[in-house]
Backbone as ProteinMPNN parsed JSONL, in Angstrom:
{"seq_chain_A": "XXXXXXXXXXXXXXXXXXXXXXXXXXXXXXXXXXXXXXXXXXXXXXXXXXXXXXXXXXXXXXXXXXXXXXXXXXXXXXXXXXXX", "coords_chain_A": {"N_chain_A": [[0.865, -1.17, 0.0], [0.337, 2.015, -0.588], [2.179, 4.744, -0.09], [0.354, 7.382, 0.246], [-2.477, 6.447, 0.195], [-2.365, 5.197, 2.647], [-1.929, 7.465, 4.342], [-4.306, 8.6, 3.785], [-6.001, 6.933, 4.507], [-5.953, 6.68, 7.421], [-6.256, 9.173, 8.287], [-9.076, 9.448, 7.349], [-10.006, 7.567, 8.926], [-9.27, 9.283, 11.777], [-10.951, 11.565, 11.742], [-13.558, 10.101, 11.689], [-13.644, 8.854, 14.096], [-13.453, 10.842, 15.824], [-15.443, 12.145, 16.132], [-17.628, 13.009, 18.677], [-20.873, 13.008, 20.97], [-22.112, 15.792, 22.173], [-20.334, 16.246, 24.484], [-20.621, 18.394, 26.977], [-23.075, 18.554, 28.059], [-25.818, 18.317, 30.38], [-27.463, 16.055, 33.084], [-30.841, 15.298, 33.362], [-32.58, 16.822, 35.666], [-34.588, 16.404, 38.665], [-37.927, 16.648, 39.364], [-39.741, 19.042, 40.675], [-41.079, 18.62, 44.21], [-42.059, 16.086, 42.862], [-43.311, 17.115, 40.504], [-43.25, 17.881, 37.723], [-44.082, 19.417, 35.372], [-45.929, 21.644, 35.783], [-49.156, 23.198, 35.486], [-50.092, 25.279, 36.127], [-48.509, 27.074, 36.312], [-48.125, 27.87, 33.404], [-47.466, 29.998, 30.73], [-48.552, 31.344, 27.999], [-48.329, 33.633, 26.517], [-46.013, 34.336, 27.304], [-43.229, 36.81, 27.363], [-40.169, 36.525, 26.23], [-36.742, 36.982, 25.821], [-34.617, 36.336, 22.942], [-32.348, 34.86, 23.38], [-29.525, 32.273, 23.603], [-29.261, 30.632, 26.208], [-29.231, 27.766, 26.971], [-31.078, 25.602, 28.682], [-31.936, 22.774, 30.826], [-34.872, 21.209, 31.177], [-36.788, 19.309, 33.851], [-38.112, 17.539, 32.364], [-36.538, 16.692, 30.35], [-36.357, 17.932, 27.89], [-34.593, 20.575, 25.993], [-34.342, 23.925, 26.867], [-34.277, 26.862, 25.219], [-33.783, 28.931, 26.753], [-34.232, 30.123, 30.38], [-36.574, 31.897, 30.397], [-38.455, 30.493, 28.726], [-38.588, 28.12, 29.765], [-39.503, 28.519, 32.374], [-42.145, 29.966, 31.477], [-42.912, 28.012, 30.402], [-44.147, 26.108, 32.168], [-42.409, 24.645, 33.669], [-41.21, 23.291, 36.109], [-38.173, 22.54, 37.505], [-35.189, 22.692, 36.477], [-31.879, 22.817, 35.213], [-28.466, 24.762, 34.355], [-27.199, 24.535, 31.371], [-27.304, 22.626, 28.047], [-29.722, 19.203, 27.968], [-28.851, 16.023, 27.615], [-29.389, 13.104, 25.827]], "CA_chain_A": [[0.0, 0.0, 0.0], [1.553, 3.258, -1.061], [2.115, 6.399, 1.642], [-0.931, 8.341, 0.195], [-3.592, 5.061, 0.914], [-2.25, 4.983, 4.07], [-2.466, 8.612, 4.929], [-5.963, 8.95, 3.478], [-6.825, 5.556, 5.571], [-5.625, 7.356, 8.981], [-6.949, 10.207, 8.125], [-10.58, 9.493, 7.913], [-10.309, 7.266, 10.426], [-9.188, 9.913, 12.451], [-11.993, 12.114, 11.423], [-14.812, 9.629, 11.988], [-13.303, 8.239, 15.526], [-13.11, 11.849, 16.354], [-16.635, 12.866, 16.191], [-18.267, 12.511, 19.621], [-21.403, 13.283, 21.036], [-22.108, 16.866, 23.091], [-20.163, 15.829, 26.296], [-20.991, 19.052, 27.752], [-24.861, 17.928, 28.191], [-26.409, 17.843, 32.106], [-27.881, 15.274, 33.132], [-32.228, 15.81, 33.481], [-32.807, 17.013, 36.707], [-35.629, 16.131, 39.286], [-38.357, 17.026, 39.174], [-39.783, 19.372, 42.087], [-41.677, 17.497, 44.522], [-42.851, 15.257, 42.242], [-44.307, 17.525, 39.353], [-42.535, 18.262, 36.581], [-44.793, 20.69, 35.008], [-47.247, 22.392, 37.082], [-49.931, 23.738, 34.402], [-50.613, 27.045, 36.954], [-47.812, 28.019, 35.757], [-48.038, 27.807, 32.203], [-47.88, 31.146, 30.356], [-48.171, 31.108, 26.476], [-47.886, 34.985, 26.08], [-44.703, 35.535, 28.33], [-42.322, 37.76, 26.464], [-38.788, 36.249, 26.655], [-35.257, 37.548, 25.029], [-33.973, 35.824, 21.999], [-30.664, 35.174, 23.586], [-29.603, 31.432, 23.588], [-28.612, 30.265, 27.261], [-29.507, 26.738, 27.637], [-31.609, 25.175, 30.383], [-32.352, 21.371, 30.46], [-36.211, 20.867, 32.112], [-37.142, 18.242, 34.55], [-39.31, 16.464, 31.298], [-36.274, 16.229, 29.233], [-36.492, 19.101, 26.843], [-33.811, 21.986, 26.477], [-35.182, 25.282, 26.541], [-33.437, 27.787, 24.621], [-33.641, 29.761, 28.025], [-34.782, 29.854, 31.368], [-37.289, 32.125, 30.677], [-38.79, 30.143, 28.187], [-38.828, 27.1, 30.854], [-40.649, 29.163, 33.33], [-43.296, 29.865, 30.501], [-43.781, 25.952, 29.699], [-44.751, 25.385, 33.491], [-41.495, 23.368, 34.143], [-40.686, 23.435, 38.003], [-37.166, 22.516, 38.033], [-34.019, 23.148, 35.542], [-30.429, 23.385, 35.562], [-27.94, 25.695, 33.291], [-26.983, 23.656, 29.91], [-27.867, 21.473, 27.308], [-29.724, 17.713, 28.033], [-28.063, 14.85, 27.354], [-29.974, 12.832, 24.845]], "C_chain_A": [[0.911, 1.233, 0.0], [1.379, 4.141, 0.297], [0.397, 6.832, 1.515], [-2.442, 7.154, 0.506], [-3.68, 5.356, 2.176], [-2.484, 6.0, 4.692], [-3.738, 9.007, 4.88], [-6.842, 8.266, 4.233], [-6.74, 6.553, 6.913], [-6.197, 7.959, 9.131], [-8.392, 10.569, 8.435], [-10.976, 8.446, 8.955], [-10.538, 7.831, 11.845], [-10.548, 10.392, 12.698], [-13.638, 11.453, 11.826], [-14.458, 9.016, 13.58], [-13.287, 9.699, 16.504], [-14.124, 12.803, 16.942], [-17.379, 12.139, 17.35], [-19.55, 13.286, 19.847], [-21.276, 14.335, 22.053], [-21.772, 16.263, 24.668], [-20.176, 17.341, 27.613], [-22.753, 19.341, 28.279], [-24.601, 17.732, 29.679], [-27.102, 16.948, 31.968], [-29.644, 15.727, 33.485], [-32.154, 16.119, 35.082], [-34.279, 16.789, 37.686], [-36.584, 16.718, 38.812], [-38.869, 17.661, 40.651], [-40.961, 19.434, 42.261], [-42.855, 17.151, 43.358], [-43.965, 15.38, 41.008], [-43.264, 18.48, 38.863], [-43.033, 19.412, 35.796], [-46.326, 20.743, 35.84], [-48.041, 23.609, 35.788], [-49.999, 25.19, 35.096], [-49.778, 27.441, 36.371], [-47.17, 28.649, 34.319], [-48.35, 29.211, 31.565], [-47.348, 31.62, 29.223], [-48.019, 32.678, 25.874], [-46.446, 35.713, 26.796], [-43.507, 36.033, 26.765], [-40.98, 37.126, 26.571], [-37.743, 37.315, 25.173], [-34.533, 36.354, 24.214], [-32.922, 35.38, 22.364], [-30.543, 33.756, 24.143], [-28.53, 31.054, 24.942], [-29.589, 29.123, 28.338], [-29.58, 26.237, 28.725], [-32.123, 23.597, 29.802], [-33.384, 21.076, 32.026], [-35.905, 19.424, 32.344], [-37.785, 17.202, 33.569], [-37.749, 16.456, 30.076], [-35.751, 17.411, 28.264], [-35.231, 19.862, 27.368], [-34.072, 22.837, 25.529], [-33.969, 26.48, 26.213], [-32.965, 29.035, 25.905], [-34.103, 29.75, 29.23], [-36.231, 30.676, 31.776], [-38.657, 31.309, 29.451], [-39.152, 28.43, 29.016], [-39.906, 27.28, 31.579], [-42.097, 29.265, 32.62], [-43.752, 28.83, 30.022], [-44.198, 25.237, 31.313], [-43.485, 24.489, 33.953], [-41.187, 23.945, 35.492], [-39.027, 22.977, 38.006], [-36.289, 22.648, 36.625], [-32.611, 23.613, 35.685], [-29.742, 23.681, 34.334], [-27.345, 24.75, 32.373], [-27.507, 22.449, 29.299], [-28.925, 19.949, 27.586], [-29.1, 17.144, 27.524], [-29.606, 14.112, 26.622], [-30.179, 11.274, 25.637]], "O_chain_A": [[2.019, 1.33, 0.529], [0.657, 4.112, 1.293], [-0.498, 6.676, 2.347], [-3.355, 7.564, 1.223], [-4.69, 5.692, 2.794], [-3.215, 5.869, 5.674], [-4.279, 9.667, 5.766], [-7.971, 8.595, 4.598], [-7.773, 7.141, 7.235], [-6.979, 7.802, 10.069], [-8.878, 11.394, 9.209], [-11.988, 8.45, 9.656], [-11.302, 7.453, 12.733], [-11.275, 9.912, 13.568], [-14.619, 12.119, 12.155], [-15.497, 8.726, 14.173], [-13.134, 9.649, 17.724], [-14.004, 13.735, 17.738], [-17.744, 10.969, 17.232], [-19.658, 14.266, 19.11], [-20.44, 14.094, 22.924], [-22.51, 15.959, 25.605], [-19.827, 17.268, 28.791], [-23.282, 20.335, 28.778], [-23.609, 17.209, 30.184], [-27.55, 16.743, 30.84], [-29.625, 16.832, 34.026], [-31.426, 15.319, 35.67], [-35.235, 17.206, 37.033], [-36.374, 17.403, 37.811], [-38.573, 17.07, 41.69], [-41.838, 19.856, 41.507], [-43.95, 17.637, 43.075], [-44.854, 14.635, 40.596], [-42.675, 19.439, 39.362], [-42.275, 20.366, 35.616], [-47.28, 20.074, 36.235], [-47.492, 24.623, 35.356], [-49.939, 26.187, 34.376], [-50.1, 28.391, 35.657], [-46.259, 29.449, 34.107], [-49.466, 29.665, 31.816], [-46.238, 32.138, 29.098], [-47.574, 32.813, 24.734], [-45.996, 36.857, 26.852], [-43.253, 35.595, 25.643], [-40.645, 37.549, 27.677], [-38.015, 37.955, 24.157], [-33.917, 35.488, 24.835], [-32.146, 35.469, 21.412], [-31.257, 33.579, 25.13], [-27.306, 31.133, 24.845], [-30.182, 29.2, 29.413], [-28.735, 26.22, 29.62], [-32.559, 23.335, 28.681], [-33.08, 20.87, 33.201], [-35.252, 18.612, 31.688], [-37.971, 16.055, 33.975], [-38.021, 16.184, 28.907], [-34.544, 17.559, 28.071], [-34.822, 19.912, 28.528], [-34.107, 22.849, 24.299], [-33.016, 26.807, 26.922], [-32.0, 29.799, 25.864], [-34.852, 28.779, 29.121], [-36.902, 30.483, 32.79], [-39.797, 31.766, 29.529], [-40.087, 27.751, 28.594], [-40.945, 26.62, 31.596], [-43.083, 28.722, 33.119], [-44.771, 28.677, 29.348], [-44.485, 24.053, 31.494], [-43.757, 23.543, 34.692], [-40.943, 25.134, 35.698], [-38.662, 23.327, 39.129], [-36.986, 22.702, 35.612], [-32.286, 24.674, 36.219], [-30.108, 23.132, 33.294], [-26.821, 23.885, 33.075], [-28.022, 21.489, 29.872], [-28.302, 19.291, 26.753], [-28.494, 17.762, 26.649], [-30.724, 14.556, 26.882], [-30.799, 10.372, 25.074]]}, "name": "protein", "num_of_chains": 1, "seq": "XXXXXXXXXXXXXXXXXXXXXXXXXXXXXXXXXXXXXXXXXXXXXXXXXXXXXXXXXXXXXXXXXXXXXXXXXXXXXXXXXXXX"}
C-alpha cells in the first residue's frame, strides 16, 4: 500500500473516531416534589429575550432559556444542554 492510501486511511479514520457526542450535556434534573410541570404556571404569552442560554427541564427538553422554561410550566431546571 503506497504512503498516500495509508495517509488517506488514517486520516478518515481519524476524522470519523473523532466525532463525539455533546459531552458538555447535564444530566435531566428532578423534578420538584414530584411535578414536573405544574400547568398554573403555564404562560403562552410571556415575552422572553432571543438570547440562547440553555436550560435542560425536569421532562427532558432543552429550553433555549430559562425564561422560556418558566413559561412551559417546568418546576425545576439546571444551566446547559440535556443529554440525549
Amino acid at each position: 500500500m503506497n504512503k498516500f492510501k495509508l495517509t488517506a486511511i488514517l486520516f478518515c479514520a481519524i476524522i470519523f473516531f473523532s466525532c463525539e457526542k455533546n459531552n458538555n450535556c447535564v444530566s435531566t434534573p428532578l423534578a420538584l416534589n414530584g411535578v414536573c410541570i405544574d400547568s398554573a404556571l403555564i404562560n403562552d404569552s410571556i415575552a422572553c429575550y432571543e438570547i440562547y442560554a440553555p436550560v435542560c427541564g425536569c421532562d427532558g427538553v432543552t429550553y433555549s432559556n430559562s425564561c422560556y422554561a418558566d413559561g412551559s410550566g417546568v418546576t425545576s431546571y439546571v444551566s446547559g444542554e440535556c443529554c440525549d
